[in-house]
C-alpha positions as CSV (number, residue, x, y, z in Angstrom):
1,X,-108.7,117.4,92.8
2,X,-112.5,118.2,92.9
3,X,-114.9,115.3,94.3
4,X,-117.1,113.7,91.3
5,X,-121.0,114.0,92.1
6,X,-123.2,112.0,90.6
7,X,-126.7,113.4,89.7
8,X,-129.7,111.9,88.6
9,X,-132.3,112.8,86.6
10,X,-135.9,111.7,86.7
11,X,-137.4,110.5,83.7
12,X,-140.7,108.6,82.9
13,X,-141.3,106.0,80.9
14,X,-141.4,108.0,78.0
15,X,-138.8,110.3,78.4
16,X,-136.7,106.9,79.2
17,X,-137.1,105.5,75.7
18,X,-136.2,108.8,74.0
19,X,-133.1,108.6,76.3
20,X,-132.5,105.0,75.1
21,X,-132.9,105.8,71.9
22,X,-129.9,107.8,71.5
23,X,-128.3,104.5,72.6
24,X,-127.7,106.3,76.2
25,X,-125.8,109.0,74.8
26,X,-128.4,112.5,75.2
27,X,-131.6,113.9,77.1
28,X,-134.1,114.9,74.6
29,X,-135.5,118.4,74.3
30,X,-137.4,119.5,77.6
31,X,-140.8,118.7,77.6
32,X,-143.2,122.1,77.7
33,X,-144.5,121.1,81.5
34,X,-140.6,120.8,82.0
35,X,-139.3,124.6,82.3
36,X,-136.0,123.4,84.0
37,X,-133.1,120.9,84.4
38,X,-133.6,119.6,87.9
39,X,-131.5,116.8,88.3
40,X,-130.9,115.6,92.0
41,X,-128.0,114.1,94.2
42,X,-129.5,110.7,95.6
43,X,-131.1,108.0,93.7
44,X,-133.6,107.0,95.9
45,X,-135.1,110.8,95.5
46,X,-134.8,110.8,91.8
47,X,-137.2,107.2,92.1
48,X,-139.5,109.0,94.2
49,X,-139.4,112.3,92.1
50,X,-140.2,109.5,88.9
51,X,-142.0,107.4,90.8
52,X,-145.0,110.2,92.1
């Protein structure tokens, strides 16, 4: 059986509220400064990546 990794995706404030309104459930549309997916594997980087 294959290991479950969990990713994380950084969002900002606004990008969080878009997410929460979907009730939790979908990312919205990439934003134009946003050319790819880049979710990570640790939390802590994902803050950072949010954070800066």
């Amino acid at each position: 059986m294959a290991e479950t990794i969990t990713l994380w995706r950084p969002v900002g404030p606004e990008e969080l509220a878009l997410i929460e309104a979907t009730g939790m459930r979908a990312f919205p549309p990439r934003l134009p400064e946003q050319p790819i997916f880049y979710p990570v594997t640790t939390r802590d980087y994902a803050v950072k990546i949010a954070r800066d």
